[in-house]
C-alpha positions in Angstrom: 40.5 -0.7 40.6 41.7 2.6 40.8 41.7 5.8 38.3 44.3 6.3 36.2 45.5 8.4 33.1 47.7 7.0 30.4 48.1 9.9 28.0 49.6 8.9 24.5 51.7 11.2 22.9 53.5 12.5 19.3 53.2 14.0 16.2 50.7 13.6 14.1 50.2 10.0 12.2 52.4 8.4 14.8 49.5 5.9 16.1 48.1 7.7 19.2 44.3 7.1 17.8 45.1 3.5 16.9 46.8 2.7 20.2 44.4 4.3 22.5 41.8 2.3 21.1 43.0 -0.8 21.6 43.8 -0.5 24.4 40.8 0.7 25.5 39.4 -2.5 24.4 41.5 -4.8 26.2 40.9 -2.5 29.1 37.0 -3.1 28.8 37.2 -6.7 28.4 39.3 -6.7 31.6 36.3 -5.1 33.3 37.8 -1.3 33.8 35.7 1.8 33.0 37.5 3.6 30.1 37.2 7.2 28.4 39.1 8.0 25.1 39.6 11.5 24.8 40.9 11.7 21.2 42.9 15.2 20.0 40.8 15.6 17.4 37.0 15.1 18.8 38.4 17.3 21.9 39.5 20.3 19.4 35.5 19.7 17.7 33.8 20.6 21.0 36.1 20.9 24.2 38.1 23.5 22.6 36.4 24.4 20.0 37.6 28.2 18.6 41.2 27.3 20.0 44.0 27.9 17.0 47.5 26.5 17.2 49.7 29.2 18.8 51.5 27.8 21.5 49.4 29.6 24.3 46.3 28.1 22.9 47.7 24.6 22.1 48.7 24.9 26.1 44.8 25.8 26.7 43.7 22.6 24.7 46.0 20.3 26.9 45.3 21.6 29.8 41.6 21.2 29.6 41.9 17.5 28.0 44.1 17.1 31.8 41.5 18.7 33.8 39.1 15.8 32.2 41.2 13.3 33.0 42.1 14.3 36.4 38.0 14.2 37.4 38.0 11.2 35.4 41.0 9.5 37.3 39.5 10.8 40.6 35.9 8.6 40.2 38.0 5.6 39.3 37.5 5.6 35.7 40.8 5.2 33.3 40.9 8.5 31.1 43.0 7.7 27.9 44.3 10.4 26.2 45.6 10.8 22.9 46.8 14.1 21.5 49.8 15.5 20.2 50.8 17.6 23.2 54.0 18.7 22.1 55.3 20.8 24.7 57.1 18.8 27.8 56.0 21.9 30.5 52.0 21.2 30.0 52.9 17.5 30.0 54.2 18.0 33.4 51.6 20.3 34.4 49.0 17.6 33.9 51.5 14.7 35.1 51.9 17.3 38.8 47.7 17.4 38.5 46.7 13.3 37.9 49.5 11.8 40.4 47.9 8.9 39.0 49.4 9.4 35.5 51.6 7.5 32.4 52.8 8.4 29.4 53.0 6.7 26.2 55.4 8.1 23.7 54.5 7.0 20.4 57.8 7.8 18.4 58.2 7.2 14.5 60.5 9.3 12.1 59.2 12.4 11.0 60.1 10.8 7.5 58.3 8.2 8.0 55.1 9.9 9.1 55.8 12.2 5.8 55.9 9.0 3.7 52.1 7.7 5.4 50.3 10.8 5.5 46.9 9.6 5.6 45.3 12.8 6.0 47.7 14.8 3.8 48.3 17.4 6.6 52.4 17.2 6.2 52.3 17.9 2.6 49.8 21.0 3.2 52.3 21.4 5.8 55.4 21.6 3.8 53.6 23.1 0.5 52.4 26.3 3.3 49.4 25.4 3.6 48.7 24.9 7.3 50.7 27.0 9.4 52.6 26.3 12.8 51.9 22.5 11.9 54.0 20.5 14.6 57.0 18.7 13.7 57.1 21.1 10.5 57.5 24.7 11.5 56.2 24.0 14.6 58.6 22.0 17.6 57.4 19.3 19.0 59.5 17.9 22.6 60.0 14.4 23.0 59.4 13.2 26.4 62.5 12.6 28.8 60.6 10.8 31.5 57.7 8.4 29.9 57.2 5.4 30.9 56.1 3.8 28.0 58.6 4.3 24.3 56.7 2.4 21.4 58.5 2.6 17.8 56.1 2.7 15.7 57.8 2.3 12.5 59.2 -1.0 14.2 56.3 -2.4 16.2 52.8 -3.8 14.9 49.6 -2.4 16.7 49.6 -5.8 18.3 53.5 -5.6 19.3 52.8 -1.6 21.0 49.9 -2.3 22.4 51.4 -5.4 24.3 54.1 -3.0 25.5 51.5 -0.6 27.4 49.5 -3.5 28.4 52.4 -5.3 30.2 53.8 -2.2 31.8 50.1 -0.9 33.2 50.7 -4.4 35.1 53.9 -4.2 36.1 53.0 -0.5 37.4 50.0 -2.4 39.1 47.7 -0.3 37.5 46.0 -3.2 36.4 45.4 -6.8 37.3 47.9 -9.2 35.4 45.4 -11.1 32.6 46.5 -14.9 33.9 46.7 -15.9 30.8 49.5 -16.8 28.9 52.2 -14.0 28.2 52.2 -12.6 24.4 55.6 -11.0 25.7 58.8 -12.6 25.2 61.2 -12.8 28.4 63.5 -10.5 27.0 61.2 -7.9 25.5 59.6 -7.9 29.3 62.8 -7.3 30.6 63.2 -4.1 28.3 60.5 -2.9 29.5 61.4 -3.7 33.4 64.9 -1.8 32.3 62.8 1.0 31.2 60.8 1.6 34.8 64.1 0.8 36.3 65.8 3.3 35.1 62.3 5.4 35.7 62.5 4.4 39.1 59.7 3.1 39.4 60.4 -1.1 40.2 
């Protein structure tokens, strides 16, 4: 099979991590080679030194794109998971891959206040961390991905499901054969979705 990059974004606490890993399993056990480049491990040593003004959050998404671009080229699916909240770098990277689809993981900024694992959105609100996205800091939801999973709505199981079936329906990757986990009309959503994408 061919390279590919399926690059999750959204705020922080919206599932990324989760997802991506998942996904990487079922990915493995279908026999594709399969990087995770996490947000978080890429700010510890790719772009390490990089603080969170917009130029250098660019920098930081540019250079987890340039990974997954050499990735995508030798074959090898390079999953991405990072907030990336600006819509110009997303395309940047998009323009770059070719091979390339996004995963919008989309939950209330509410709820994401209410889970918090980390504590980063009370810092956040008590001024604490500065420029923290989605707090004093914009994050742009994507117009054009091809993959919308509601967190808040959807188990792990239910999202991860969603990306699996549209990777095939993209032909990204081999249908399983085995019987569907997807109902008729949740497939059809998502076939509505890459209509309307223009992509099927």
């Amino acid at each position: 099979m061919k390279g590919f990059t399926l690059w999750f974004t959204g705020l922080s606490g919206s599932g990324k991590s989760t997802l991506s890993r998942k996904t990487e399993e079922i990915l493995l056990e279908r026999g594709l080679s399969v990087e995770v480049l996490d947000g978080d491990i890429v700010r510890q040593n790719l772009s390490k030194g990089l603080g969170y003004s917009k130029e250098d959050r660019d920098t930081n998404i540019r250079r987890i794109g340039f990974v997954c671009n050499l990735l995508t080229r030798n074959n090898v699916v390079a999953v991405a998971a990072a907030i990336s909240p600006y819509r110009s770098v997303r395309a940047e990277n998009r323009k770059l891959i070719g091979s390339y689809v996004e995963v919008f993981c989309k939950c209330p900024l509410e709820i994401l206040e209410q889970r918090d694992p980390k504590g980063l959105y009370e810092k956040a609100r008590d001024g604490k961390i500065k420029n923290f996205t989605g707090v004093d800091d914009p994050y742009e939801e994507p117009l054009d991905a091809e993959i919308v999973v509601e967190t808040d709505k959807e188990s792990v199981e239910q999202s991860v499901n969603k990306v699996v079936k549209t990777l095939e329906l993209l032909k990204f990757i081999p249908a399983s054969g085995t019987e569907d986990e997807y109902t008729e009309d949740e497939e059809e959503k998502i076939k509505e979705r890459l209509r309307s994408l223009g992509y099927i």
